[in-house]
C-alpha positions as CSV (number, residue, x, y, z in Angstrom):
1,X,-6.7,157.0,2.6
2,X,-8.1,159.6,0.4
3,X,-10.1,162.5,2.2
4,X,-12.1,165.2,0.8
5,X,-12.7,168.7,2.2
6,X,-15.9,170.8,1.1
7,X,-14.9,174.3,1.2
8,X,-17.6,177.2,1.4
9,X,-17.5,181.0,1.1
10,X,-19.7,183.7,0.9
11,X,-19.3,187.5,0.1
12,X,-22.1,190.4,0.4
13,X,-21.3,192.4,-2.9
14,X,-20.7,196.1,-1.9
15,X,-20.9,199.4,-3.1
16,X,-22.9,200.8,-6.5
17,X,-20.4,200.7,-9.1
18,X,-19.2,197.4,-10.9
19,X,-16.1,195.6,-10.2
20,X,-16.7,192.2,-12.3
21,X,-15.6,190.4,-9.0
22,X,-14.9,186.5,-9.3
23,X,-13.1,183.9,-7.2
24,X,-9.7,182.6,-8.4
25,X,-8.4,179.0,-8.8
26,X,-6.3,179.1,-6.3
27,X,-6.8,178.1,-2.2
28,X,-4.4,177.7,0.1
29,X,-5.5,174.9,2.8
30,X,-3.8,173.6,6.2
31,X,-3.0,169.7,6.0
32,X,-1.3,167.6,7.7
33,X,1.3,166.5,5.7
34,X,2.6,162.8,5.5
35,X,5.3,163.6,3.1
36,X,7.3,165.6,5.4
37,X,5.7,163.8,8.7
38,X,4.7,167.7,9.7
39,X,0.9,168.8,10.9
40,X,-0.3,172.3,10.2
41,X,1.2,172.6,6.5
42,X,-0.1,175.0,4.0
43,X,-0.9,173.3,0.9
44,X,-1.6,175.5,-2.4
45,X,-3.4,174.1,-4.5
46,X,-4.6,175.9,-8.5
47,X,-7.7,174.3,-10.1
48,X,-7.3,172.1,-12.8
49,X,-3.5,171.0,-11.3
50,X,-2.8,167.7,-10.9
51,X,-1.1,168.3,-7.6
52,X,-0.8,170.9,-4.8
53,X,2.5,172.1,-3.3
54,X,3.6,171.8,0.5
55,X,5.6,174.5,2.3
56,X,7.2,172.1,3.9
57,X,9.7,173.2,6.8
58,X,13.5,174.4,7.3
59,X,14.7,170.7,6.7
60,X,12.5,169.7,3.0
61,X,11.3,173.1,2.0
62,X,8.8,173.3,-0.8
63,X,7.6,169.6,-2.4
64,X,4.6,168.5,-4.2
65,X,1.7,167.3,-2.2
66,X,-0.7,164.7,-2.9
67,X,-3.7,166.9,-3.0
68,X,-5.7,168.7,-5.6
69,X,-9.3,170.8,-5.8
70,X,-11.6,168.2,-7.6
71,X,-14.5,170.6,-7.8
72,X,-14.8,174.7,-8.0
73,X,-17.9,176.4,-8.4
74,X,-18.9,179.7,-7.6
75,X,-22.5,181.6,-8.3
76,X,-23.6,185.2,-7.4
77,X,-27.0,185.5,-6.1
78,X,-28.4,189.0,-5.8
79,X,-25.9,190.7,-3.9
80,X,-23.8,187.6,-2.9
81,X,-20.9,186.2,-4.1
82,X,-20.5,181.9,-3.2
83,X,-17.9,179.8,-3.7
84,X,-17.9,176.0,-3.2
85,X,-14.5,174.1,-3.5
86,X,-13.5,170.5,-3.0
87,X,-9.9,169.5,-2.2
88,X,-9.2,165.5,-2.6
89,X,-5.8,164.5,-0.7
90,X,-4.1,161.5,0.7
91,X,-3.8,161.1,3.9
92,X,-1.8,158.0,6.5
93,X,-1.2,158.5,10.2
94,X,1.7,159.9,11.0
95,X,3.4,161.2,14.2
96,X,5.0,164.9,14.2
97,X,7.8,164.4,16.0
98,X,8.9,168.1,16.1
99,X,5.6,169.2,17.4
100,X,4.8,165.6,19.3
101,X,1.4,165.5,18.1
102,X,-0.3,163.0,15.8
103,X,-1.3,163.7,12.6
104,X,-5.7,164.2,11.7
105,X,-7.6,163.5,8.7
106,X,-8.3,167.5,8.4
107,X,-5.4,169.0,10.7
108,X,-6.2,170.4,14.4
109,X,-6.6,173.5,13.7
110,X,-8.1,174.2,10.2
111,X,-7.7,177.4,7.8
112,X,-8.3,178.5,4.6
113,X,-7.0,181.2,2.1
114,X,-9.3,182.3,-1.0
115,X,-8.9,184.8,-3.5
116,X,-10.3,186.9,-6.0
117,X,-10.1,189.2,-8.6
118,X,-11.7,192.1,-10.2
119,X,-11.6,195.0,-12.5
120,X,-12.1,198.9,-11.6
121,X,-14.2,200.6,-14.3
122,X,-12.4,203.6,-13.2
123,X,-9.0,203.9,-14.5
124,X,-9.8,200.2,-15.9
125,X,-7.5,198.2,-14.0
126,X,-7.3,194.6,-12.1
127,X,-6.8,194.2,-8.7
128,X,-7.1,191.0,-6.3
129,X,-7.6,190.4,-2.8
130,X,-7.9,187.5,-0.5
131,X,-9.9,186.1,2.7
132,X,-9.1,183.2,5.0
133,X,-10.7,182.2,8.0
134,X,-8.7,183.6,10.6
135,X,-9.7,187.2,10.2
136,X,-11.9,189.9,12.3
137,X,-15.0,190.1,10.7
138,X,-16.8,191.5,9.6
139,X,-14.4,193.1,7.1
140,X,-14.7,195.3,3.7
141,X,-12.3,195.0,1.1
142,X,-12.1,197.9,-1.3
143,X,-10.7,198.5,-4.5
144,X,-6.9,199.8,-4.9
145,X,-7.8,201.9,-7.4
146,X,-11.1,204.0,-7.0
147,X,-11.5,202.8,-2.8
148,X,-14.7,202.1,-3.9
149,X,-16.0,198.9,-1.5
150,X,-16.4,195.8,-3.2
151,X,-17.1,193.4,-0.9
152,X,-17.7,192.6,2.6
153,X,-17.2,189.5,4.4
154,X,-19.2,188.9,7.3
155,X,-18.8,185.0,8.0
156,X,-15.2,182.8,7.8
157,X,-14.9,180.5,5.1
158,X,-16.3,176.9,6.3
159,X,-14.0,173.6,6.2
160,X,-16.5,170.4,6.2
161,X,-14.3,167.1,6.0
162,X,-16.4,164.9,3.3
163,X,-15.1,161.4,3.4
């Protein structure tokens, strides 16, 4: 069956200088793999790539996944950053016999990686961080460079199966 996944983000910009921040192409998502026959599996997955890659576990390792990000937009309102992904990935019912659970359309317990990337006006270089829904908010993120804050992230990224 094919399922989508709405992802949503939002960041509070931070801080008075300019960091030209913007959200990357690339998530990292929990699925429930039916490849491998494992739940829980991170999945990364790059915009614009026809597949994603499973992790996989000690026995298959690494193999590609039949998932992909059909939809990526991300606006800045004010002092707010917003990103809205949609992941599209095959799914069958499966039983994980390491774990003897049964596979779900968007895995027991969900969780999401995003990142981003900026530039320091100040000595002029790149940088990147990343925010996932298991962290303690709320939560700054600064720049390597300068420490200036960029951002701060006061709600977890939202999951919202689709279909």
């Amino acid at each position: 069956m094919l399922r989508s996944v709405e992802i949503t983000a939002a960041l509070t910009l931070g801080g008075s200088s300019f960091h030209n921040l913007h959200w990357k192409s690339d998530v990292e998502l929990s699925l429930d793999c039916f490849i491998c026959k494992r739940t829980g599996r991170t999945t990364g997955l790059t915009h614009g790539a026809e597949h994603g890659t499973c992790s996989g576990d000690s026995k298959t390792g690494r193999h590609p996944a039949a998932a992909r990000i059909s939809a990526f937009d991300s606006t800045s309102e004010r002092e707010l950053t917003i990103l809205r992904a949609v992941v599209e990935y095959w799914w069958a019912p499966f039983h994980d016999a390491k774990r003897d659970r049964p596979s779900l359309a968007l895995t027991g317990d969900p969780w999401v990686r995003l990142h981003l990337g900026y530039l320091c006006p100040e000595p002029v270089q790149s940088g990147t961080f990343s925010t996932q829904t298991n962290l303690v908010r709320p939560e700054t993120h600064t720049c390597e460079h300068c420490a200036a804050p960029i951002a701060h992230s006061h709600d977890a990224p939202r999951l919202r199966l689709l279909t």
